[in-house]
N, C-alpha and C positions, 0 to 999 in steps of 0.2 A: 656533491650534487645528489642530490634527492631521488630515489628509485622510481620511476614513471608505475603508478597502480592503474590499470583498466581497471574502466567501468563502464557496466553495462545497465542501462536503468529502462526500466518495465513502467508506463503510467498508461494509465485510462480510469475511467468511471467502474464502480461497483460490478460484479458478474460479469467482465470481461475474461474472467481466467485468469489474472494478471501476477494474482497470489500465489495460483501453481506453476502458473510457466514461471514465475520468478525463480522459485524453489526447484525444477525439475533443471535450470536453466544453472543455475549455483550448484546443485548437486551433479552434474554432468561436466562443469569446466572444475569443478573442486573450490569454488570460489566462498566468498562469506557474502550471507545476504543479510537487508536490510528490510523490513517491512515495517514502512512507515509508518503506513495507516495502521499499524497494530500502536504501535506509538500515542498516537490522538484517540486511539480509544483506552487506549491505559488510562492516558489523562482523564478522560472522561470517565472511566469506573473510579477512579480513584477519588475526583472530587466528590463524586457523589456519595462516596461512604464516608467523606468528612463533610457532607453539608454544605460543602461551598457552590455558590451562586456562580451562573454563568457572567454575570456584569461585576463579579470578583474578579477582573484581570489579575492584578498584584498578587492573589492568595494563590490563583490557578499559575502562575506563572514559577512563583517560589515550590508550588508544590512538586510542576514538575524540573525546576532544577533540581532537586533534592530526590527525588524516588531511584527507586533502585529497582530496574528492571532485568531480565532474564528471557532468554528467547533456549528452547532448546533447538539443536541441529538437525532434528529428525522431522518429518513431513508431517507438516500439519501438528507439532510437538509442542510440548508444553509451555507456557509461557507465566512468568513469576513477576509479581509486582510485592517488593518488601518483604519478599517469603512467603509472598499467598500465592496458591495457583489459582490464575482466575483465565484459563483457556475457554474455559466456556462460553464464561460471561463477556469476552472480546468479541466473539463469534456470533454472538443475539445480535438481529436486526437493531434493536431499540438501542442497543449501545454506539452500532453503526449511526444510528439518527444523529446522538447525543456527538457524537468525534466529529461528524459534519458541523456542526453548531460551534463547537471549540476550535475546529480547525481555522475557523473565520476571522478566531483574534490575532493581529499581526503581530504583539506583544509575543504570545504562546508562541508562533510559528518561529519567531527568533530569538526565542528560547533553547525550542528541538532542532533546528538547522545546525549548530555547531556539534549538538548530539551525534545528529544522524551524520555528517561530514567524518566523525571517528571510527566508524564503520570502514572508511575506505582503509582496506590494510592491503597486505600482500597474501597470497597472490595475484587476486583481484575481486571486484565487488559487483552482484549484482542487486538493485535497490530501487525496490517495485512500490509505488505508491502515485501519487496525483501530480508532485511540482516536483519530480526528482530530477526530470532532465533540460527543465525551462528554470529554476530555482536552484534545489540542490545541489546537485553535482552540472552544468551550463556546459561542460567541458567534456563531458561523457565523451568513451570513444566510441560506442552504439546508443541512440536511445531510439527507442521502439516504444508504440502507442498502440494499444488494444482497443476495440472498439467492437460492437454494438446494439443492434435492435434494443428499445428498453423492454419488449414484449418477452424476447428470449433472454436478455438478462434475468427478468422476475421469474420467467417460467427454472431457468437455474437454480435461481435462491429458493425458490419454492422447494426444488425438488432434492437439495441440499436440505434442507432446514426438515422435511418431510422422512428423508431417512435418517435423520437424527433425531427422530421422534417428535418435534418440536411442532405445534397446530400453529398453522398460518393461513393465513388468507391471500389466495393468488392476487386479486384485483387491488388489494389496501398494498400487497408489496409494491405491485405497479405502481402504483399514485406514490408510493414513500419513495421509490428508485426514481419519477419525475422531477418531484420534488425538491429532493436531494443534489440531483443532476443542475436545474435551475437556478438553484444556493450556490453552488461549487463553483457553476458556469459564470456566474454573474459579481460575487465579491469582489472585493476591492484588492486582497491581500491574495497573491498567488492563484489566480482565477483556475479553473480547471481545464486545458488547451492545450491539444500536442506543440510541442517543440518546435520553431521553423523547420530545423534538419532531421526529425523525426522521421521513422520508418512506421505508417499506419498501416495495422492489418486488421482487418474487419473479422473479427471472429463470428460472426452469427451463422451462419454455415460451417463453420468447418469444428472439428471434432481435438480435444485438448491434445494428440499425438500429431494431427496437422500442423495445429497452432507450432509447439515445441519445433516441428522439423523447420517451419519456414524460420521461426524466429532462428533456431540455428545457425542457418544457413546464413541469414544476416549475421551472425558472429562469425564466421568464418570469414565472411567479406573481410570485415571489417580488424579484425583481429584476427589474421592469416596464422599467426606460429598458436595458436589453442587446438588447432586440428591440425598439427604436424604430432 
């Protein structure tokens, strides 16, 4: 009989904190995390430096069964596509645009599904991305939904992307986080929508230590022996 792995999965839209609480959330039960969305943007930087077209399903599909990625363990740590570091270039809005667009192929998406499914190991997983807990892992033993204003999501990203020196435009981020949110919301293939059994917490008010403590406390519920 097969060892039962918890998992814990983190989905919402862009600027909900979802990246960090995932990772603050992994780093506190000791668990391995999964960031998908870093996934769909790999793909995305990578077709792009070999010229492949987004209506290349076939080429974007081989490409990414075949790449070799790398996630370091440390926050916000580096991440390796084929032996290149491209942390940074994951982290550009414009790449974010581009992973929205790829993430739409349902070819791609069941491509990365049995991917992302190997991540669950022991001790346990947590696996913060958009269709982790409707899609990927349906069985989750918590899944938790981040939400929202798009106003304070952009003012976020602004102010992220501003102390990493990076010139943005508040209003144009807005309109590319509606955008974006519209595309995800609306596809065909894994649409962007909390869970039935989802726990939603509205982060717009409250401060990434809030965030952490409620989401916690939901893991304690739910997963009673991680706080023994």
């Amino acid at each position: 009989m097969s060892q039962h792995v918890p998992v814990v999965t983190i989905d919402g839209p862009s600027g909900t904190g979802k990246g960090t609480i995932a990772q603050l959330v992994a780093k506190h039960l000791g668990w391995h995390l999964l960031d998908s969305g870093a996934l769909y943007r790999i793909v995305a930087i990578g077709i792009a430096d070999l010229n492949i077209f987004h209506n290349e399903v076939n080429k974007i599909c081989d490409f990414a069964a075949s790449m070799k990625v790398e996630f370091s363990t440390e926050f916000e740590g580096s991440i390796s596509l084929n032996g290149k570091e491209i942390s940074h270039a994951v982290r550009l809005e414009e790449t974010a645009e581009k992973a929205s667009q790829v993430a739409a192929l349902g070819p791609l998406r069941e491509v990365l599904l049995e991917r992302q499914r190997k991540f669950c190991q022991p001790p346990g997983l947590v696996a913060d991305g958009r269709d982790m807990g409707t899609v990927v892992f349906p069985s989750a033993d918590l899944k938790i939904y981040l939400t929202a204003s798009p106003e304070e999501r952009a003012q976020r990203r602004y102010k992220q992307l501003i102390n990493k020196g990076v010139g943005v435009n508040l209003r144009a981020l807005l309109q590319d986080i509606a955008s974006r949110d519209e595309r995800d919301a609306n596809r065909q293939v894994s649409p962007l929508r909390p869970a039935q059994d989802a726990v939603v917490i509205d982060t717009t008010a409250l401060t990434i230590e809030q965030v952490l403590e409620s989401v916690l406390a939901q893991v304690s519920l739910a997963l009673p022996e991680t706080s023994k």
